[in-house]
C-alpha positions in Angstrom: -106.5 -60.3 54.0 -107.1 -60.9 50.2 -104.7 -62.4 48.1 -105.3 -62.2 44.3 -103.3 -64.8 42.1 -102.0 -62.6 39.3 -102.8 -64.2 35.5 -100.0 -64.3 32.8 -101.2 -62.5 30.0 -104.1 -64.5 27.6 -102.4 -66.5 25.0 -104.3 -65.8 22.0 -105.3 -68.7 19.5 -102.7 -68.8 16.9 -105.8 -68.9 14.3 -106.7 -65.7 15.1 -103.1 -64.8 15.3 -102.9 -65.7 11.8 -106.3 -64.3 10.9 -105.4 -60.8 12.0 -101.5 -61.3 10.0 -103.9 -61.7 6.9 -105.6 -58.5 7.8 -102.6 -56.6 8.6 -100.6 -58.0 5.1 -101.7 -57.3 1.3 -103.3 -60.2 -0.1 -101.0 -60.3 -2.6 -98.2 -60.3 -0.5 -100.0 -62.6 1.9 -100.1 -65.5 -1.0 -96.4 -65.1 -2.4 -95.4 -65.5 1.5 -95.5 -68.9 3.9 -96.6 -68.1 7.3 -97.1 -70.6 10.2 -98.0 -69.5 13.7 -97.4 -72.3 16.1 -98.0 -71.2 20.1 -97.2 -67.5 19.2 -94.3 -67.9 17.1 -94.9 -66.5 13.8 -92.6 -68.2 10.6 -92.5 -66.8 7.4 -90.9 -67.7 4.4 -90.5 -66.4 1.0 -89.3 -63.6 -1.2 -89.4 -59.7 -1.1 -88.1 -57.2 -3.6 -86.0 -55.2 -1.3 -84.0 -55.3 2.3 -86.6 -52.7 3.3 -89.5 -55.0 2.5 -88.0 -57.9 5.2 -87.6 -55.6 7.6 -91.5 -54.0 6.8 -92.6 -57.1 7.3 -91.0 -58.4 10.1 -92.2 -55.3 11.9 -94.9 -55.2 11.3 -95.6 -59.1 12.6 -94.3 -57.9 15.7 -96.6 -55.9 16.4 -99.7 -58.2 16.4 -101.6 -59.1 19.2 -100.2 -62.8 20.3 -97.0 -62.5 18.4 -94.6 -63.5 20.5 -91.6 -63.8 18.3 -91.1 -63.6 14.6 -88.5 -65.8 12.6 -88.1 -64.1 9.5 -86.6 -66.5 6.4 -87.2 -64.0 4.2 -84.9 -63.5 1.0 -84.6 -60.8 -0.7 -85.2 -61.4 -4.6 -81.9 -59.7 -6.4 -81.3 -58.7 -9.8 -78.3 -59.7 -11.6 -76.0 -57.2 -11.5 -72.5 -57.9 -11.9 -70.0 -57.9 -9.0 -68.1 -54.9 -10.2 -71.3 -52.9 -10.2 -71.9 -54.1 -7.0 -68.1 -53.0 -5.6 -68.8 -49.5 -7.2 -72.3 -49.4 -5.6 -70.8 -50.4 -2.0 -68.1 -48.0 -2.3 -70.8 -44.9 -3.4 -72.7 -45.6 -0.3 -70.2 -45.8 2.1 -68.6 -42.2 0.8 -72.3 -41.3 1.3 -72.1 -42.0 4.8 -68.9 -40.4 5.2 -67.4 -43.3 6.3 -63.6 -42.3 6.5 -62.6 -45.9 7.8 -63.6 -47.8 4.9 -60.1 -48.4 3.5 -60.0 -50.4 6.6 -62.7 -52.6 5.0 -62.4 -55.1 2.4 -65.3 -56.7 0.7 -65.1 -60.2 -1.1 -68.3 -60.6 -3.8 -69.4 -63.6 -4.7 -72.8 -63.5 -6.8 -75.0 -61.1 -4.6 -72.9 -62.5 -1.2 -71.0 -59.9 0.3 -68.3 -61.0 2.9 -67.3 -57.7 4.5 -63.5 -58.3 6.8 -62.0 -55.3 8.5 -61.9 -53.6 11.9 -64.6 -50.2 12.6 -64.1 -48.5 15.7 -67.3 -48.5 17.4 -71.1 -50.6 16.8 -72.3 -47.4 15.1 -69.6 -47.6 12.6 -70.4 -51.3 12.2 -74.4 -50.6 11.8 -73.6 -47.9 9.4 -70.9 -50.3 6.7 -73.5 -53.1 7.5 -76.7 -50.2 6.3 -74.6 -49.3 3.3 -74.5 -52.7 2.2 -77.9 -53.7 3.0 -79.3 -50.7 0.9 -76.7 -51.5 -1.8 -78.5 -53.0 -4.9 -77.3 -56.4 -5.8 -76.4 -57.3 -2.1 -78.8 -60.4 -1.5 -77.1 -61.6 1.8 -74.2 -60.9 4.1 -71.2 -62.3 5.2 -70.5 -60.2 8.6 -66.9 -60.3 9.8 -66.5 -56.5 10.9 -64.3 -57.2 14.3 -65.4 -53.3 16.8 -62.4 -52.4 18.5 -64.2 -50.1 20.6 -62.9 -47.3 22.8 -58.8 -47.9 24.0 -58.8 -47.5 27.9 -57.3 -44.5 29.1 -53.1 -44.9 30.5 
């Protein structure tokens, strides 16, 4: 009987890793961006223009040969807008999602930090207040303290 010894998968060289990153990136965003690759592990730093733009890039990191994980220190570059304008531009986008809970939401705005506090009733509820927020212009990080009550067992 023949017995084969099975291989883990090829670790590719993280030059190459980084070599095909440069490819798969716009120069120009390659250069405003700090990448390291270290056994696989891709680490970027920098700033983007947009929530969208992070999550672009993260994306597509993942899904280059060798990448084994991605830690994304991205920060998203935010124009001063004033907290007011941000509260009316949280509040536009959660009626936009039809989100009928939001009174049981408060947001606290510091700068472009948003802490949101309240209870939702299930993690797509949660996704879609922590969507609103991402997409609201102004909103440079959050402050997550949603608490999902979930479904109430059946008596």
């Amino acid at each position: 009987m023949h017995t084969t010894t099975p291989r883990g998968p090829t670790q590719r060289p993280d030059t190459e890793i980084l070599d095909s990153i440069r490819i798969a990136l716009d120069w120009q965003v390659f250069y405003e961006l700090s990448l390291t690759v270290v056994t696989g592990v891709v680490t970027i730093d920098g700033k983007v223009d947009s929530w969208s733009e992070r999550r672009n890039l993260d994306t597509v990191l993942r899904q280059i040969d060798g990448v084994r994980n991605v830690v994304n220190h991205l920060t998203v570059r935010a124009p001063p807008i004033g907290e007011v304008t941000i509260r009316i531009a949280i509040e536009q986008a959660l009626a936009r999602r039809a989100m009928r809970e939001a009174r049981r939401i408060e947001f606290a705005i510091a700068g472009g930090r948003v802490t949101v506090i309240g209870t939702v009733r299930s993690f797509g509820e949660h996704d879609a207040v922590i969507g609103a927020l991402i997409s609201t212009p102004g909103v440079d990080s959050i402050d997550d303290q949603l608490e999902v009550l979930g479904p109430h067992p059946v008596q």
